[in-house]
Z-matrix of the N, CA and C atoms (Angstrom, degrees):
N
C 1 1.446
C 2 1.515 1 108.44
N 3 1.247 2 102.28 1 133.37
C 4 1.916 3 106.51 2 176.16
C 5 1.493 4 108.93 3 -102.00
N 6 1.279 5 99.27 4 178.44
C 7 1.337 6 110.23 5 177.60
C 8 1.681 7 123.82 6 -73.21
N 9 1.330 8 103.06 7 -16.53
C 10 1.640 9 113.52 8 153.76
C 11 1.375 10 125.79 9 -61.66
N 12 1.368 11 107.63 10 -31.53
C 13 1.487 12 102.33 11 167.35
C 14 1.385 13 114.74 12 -89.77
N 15 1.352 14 142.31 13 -7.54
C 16 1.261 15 124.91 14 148.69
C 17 1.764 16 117.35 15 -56.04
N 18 1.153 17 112.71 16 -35.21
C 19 1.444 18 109.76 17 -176.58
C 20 1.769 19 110.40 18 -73.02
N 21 1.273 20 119.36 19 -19.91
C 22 1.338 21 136.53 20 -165.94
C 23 1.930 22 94.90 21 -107.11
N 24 1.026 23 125.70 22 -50.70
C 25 1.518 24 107.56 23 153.57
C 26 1.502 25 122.41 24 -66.27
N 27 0.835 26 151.97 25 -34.31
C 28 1.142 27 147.38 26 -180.00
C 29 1.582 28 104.64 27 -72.48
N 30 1.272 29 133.60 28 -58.82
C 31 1.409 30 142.74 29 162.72
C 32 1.733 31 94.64 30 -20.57
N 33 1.664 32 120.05 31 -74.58
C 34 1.369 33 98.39 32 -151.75
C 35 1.779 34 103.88 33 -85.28
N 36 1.489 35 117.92 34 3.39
C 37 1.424 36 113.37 35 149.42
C 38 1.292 37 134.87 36 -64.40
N 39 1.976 38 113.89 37 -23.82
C 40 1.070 39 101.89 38 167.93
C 41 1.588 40 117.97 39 -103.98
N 42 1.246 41 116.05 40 32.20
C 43 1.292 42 111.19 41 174.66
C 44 1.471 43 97.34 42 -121.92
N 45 1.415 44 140.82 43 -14.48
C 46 1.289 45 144.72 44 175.37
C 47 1.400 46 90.43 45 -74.05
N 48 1.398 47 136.25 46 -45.44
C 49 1.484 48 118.95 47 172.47
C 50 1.294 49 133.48 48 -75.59
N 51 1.562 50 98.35 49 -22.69
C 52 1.666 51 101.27 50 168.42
C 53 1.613 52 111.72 51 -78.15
N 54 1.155 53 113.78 52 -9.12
C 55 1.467 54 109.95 53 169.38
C 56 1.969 55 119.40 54 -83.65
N 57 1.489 56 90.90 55 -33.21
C 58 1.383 57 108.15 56 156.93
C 59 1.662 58 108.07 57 -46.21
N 60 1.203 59 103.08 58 -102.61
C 61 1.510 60 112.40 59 179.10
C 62 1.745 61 108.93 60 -22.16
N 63 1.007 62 122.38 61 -65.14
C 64 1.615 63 114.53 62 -165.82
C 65 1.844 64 106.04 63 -62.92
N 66 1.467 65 120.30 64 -9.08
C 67 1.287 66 129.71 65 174.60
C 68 1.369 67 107.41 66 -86.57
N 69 1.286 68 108.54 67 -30.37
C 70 1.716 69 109.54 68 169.19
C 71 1.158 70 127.18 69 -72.11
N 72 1.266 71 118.79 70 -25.47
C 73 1.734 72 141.84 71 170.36
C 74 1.296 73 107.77 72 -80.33
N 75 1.089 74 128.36 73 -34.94
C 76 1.115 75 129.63 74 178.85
C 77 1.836 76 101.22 75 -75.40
N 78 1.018 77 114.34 76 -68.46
C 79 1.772 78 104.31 77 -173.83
C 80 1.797 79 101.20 78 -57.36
N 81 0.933 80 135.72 79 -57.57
C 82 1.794 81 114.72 80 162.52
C 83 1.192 82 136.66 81 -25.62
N 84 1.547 83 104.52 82 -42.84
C 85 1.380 84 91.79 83 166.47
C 86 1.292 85 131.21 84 -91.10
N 87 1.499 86 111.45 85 2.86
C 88 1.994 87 132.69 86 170.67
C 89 1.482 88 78.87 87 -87.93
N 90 1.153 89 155.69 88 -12.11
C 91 1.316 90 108.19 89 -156.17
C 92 1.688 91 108.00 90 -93.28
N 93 1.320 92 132.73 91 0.01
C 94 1.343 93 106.65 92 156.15
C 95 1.384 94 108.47 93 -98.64
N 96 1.085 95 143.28 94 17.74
C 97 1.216 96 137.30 95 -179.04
C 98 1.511 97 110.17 96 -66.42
N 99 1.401 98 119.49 97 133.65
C 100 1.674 99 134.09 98 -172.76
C 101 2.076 100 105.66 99 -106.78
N 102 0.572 101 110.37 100 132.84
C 103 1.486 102 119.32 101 152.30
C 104 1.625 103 123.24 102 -129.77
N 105 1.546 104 94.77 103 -178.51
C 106 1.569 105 104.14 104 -165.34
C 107 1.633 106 110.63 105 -93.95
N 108 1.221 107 99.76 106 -18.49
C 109 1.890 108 109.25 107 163.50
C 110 1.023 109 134.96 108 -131.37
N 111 1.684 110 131.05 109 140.21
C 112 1.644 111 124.97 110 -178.82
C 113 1.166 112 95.06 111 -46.14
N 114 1.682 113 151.28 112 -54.75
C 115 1.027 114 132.57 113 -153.61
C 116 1.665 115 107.83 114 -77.51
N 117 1.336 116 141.18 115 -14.59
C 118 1.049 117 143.17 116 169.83
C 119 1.647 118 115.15 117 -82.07
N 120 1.507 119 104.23 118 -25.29
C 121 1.403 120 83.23 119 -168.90
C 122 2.040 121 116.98 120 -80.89
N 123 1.516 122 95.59 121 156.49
C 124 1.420 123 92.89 122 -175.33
C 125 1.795 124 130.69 123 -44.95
N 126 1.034 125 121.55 124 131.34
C 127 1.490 126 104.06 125 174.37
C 128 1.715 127 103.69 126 -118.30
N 129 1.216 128 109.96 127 149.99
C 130 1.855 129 124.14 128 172.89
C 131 1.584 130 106.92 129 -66.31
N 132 1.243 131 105.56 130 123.63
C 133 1.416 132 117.20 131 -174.01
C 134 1.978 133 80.14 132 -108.83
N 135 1.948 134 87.16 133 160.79
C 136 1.191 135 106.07 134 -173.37
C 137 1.852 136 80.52 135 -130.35
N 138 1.332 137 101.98 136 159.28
C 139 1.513 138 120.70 137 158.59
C 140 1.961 139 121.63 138 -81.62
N 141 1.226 140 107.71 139 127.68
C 142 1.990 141 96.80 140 -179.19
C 143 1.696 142 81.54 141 -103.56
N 144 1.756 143 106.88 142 143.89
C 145 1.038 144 125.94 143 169.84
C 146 1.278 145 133.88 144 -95.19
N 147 1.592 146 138.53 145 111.19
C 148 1.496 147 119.19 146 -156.75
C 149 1.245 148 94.65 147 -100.40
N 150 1.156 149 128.74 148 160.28
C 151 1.394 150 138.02 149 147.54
C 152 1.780 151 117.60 150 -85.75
N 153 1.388 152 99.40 151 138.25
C 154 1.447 153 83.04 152 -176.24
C 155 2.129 154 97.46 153 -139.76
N 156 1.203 155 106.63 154 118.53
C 157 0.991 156 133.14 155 178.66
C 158 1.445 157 132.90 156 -100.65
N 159 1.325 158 110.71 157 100.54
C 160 1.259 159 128.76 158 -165.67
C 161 1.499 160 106.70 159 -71.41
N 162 1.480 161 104.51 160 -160.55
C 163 1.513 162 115.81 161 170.81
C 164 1.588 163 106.19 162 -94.93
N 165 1.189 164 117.69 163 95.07
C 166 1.495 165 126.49 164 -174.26
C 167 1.876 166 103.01 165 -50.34
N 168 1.341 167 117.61 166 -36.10
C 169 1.533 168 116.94 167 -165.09
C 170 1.617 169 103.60 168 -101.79
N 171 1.359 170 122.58 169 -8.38
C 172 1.215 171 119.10 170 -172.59
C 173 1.878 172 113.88 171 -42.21
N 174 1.090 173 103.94 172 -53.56
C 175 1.243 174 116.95 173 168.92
C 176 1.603 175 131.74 174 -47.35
N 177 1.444 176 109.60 175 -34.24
C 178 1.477 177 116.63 176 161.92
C 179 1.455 178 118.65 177 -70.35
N 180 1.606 179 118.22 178 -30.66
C 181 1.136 180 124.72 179 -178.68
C 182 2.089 181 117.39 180 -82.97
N 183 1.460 182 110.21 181 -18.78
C 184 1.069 183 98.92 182 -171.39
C 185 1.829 184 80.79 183 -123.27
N 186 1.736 185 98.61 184 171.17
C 187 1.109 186 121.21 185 173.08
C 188 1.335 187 128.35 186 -96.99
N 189 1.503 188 128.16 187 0.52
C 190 1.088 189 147.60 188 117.21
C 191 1.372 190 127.23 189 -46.08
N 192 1.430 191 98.60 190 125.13
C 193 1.891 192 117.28 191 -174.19
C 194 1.322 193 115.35 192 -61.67
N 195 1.353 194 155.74 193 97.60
C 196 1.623 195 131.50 194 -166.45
C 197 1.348 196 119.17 195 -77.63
N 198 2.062 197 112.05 196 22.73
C 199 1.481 198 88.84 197 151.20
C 200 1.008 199 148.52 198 -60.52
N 201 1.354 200 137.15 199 128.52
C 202 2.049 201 140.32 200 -174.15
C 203 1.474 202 85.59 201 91.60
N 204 1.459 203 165.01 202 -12.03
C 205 1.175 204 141.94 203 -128.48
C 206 1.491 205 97.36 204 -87.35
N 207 1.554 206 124.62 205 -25.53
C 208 1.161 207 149.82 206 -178.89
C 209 1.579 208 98.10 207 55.62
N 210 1.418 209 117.32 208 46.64
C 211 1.448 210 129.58 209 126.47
C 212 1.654 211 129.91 210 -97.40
N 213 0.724 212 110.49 211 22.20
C 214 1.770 213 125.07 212 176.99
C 215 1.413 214 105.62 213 -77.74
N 216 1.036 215 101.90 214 168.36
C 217 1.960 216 124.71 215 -171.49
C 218 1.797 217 89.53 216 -102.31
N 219 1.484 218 103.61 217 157.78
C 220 1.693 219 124.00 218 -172.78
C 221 1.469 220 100.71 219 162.54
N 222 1.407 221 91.05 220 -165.43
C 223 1.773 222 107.10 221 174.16
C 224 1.666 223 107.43 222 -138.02
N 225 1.165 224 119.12 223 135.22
C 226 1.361 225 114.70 224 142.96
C 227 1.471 226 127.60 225 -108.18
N 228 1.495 227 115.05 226 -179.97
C 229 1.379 228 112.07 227 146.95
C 230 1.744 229 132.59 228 -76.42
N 231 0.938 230 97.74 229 149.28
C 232 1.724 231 98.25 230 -149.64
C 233 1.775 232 83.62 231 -113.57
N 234 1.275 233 119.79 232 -29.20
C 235 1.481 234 95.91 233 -165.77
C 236 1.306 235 102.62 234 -172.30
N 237 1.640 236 145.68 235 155.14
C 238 1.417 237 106.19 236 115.81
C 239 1.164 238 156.16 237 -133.29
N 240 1.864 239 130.27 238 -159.54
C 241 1.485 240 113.96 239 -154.14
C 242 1.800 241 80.40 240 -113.83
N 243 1.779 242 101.74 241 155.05
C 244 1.196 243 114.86 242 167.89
C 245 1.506 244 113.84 243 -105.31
N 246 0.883 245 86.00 244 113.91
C 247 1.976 246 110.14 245 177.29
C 248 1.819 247 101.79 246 -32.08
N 249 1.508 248 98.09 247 105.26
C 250 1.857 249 94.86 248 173.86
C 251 1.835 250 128.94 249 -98.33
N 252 1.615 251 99.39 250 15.14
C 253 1.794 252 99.25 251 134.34
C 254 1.206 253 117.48 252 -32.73
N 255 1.153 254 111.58 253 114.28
C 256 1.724 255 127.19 254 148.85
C 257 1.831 256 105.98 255 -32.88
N 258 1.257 257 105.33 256 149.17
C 259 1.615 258 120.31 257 176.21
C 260 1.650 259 104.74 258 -113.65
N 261 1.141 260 107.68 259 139.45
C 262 1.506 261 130.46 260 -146.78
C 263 1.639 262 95.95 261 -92.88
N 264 1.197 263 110.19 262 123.61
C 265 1.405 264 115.15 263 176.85
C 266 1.476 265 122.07 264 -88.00
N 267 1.180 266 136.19 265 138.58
C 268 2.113 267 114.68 266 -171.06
C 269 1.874 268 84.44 267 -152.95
N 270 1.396 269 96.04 268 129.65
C 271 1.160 270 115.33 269 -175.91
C 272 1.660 271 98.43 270 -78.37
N 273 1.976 272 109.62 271 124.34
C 274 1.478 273 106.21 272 176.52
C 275 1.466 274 105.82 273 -154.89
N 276 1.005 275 120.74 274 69.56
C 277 1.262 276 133.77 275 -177.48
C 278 1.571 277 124.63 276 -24.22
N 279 1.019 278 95.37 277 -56.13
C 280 1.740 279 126.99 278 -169.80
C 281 1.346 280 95.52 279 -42.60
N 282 2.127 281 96.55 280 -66.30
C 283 1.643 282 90.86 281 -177.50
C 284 1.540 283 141.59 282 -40.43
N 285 1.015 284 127.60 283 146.51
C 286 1.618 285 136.06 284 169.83
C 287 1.564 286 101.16 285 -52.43
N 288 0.960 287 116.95 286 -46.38
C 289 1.579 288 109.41 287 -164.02
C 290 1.611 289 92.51 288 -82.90
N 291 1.196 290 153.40 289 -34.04
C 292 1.400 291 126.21 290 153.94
C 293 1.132 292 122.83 291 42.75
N 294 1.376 293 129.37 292 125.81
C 295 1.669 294 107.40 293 150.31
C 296 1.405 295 109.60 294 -104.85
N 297 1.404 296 122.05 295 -159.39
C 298 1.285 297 126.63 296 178.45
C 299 1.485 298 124.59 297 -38.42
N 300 1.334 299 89.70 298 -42.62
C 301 1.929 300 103.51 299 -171.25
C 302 1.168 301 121.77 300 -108.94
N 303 1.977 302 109.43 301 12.29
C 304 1.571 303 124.99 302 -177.27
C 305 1.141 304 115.91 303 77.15
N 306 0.939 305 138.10 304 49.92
C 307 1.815 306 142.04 305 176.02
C 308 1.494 307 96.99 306 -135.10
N 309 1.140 308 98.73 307 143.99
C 310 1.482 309 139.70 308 178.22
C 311 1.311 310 110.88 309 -105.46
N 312 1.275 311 128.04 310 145.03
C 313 1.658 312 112.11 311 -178.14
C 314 2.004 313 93.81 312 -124.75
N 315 0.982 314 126.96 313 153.40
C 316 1.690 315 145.91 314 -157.24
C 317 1.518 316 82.50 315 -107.50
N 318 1.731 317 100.36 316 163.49
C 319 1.668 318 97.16 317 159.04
C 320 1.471 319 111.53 318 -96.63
N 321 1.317 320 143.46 319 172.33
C 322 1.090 321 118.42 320 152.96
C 323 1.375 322 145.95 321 -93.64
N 324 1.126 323 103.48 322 47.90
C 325 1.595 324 120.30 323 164.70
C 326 1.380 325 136.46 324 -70.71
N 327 1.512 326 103.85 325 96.32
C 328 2.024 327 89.90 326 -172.26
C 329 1.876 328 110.86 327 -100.13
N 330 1.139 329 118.26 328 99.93
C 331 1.108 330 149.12 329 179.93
C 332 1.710 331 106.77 330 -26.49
N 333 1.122 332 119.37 331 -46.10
C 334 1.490 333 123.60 332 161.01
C 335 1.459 334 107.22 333 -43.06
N 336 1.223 335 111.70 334 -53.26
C 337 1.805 336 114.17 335 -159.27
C 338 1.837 337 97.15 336 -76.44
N 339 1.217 338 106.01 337 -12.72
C 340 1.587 339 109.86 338 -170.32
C 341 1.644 340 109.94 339 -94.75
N 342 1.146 341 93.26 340 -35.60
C 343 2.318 342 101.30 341 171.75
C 344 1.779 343 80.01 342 -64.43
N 345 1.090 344 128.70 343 -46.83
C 346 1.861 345 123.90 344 -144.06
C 347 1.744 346 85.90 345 -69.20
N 348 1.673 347 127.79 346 -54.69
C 349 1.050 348 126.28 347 -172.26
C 350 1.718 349 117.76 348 -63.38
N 351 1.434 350 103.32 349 -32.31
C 352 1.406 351 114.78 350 -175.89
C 353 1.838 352 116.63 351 -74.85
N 354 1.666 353 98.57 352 -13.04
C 355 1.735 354 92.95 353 176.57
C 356 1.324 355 90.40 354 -98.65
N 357 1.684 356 143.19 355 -28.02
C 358 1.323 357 129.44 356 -173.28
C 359 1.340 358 113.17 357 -56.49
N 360 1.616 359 107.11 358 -47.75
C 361 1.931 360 116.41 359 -162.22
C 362 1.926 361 74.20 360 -68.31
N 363 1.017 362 131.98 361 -62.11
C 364 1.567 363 132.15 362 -144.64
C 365 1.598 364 100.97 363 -52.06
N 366 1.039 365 120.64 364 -62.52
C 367 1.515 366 137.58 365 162.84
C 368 1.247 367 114.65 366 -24.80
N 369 1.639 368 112.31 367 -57.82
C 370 1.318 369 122.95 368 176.21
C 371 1.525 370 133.31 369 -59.85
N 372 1.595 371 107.10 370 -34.43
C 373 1.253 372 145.15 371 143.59
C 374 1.508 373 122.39 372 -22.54
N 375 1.475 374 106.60 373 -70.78
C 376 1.278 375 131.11 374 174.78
C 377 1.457 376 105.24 375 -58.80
N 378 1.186 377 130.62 376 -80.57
C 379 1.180 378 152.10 377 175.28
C 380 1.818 379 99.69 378 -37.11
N 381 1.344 380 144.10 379 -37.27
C 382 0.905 381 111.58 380 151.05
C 383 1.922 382 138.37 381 -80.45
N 384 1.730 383 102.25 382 -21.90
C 385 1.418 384 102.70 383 155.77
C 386 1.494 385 123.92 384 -44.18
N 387 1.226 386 97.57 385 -23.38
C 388 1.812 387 99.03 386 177.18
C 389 1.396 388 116.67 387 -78.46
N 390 1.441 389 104.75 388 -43.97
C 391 1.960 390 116.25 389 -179.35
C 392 1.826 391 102.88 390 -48.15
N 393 1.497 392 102.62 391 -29.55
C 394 1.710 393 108.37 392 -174.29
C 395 1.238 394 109.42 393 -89.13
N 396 1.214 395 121.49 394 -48.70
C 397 1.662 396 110.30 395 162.47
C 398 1.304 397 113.74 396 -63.51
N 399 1.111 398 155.82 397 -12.42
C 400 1.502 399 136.96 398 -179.44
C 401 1.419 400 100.33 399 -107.99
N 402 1.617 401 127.34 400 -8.29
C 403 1.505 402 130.16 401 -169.20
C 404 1.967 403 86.48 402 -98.41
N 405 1.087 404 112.68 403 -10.90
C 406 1.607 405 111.11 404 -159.45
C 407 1.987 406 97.55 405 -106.35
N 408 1.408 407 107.00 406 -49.10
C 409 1.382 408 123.42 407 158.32
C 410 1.985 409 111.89 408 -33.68
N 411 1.361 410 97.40 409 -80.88
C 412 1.479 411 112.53 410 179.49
C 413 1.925 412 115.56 411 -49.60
N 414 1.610 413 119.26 412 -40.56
C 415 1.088 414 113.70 413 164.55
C 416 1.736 415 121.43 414 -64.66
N 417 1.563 416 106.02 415 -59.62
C 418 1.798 417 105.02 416 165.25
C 419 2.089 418 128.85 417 -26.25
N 420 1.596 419 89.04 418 -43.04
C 421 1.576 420 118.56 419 -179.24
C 422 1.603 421 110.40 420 -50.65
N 423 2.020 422 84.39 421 -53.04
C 424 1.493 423 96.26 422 -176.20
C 425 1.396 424 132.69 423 -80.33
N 426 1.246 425 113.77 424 2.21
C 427 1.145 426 149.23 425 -159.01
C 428 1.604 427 111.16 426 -104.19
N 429 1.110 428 115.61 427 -51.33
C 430 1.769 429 129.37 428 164.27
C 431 1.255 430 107.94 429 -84.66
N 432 1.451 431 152.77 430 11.21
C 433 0.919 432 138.18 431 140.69
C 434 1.208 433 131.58 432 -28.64
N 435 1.522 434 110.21 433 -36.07
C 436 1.236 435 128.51 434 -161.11
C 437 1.623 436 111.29 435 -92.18
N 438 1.578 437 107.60 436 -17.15
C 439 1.264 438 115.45 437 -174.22
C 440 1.639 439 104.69 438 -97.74
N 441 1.411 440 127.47 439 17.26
C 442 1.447 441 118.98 440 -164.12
C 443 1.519 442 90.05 441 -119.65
């Protein structure tokens, strides 16, 4: 493995979290949203994470570099799961969306648990901007060797 594939793993780590994050924004802003049926109302989706594992030695064996080869090791998002919390029923007559017997159904999104997910991906985020500055640091380093 070269140092291109740190930049090429880390790349699809930080876009598996930016897909994270924009899934977290997204259930915040459903989360007061009301409808007229449990089956309509919004639910909080989570992201499933794959690992995807290349040929770690390919690169020792050929004389070609496998940067871009898009056989490299990373993670993506693989899918996602809908949050199976129950959705909160609140009796509101008045409203239009009503059903028969005046209930409104909530999504089930609890906004606490979503800041909790939104500093993990953020963290995670960070923490790989760093793998690229110190993977970007250490190549530059290696690079002027030659000039000392």
């Amino acid at each position: 493995m070269g140092i291109s594939n740190t930049f090429d793993i880390t790349g699809s780590a930080l876009n598996a979290q930016s897909t994270h994050i924009d899934l977290i924004a997204r259930n915040m802003a459903n989360s007061q949203v009301i409808s007229s049926s449990e089956a309509e109302a919004y639910k909080a989706q989570r992201p499933e994470f794959k690992a995807l594992l290349g040929d770690a030695f390919g690169s020792f064996n050929s004389p070609v570099s496998s940067f871009g080869n898009g056989n490299s090791d990373g993670v993506q998002v693989s899918r996602f799961l809908e949050s199976q919390t129950p959705v909160e029923r609140q009796r509101m007559p008045e409203s239009p969306l009503a059903d028969a017997d005046g209930y409104v159904y909530l999504s089930n999104v609890n906004v606490v648990e979503e800041m909790a997910y939104m500093m993990e991906a953020s963290r995670a985020y960070q923490s790989n901007v760093e793998v690229l500055n110190t993977s970007k640091q250490l190549m530059l380093s290696t690079l002027s060797m030659g000039n000392k």
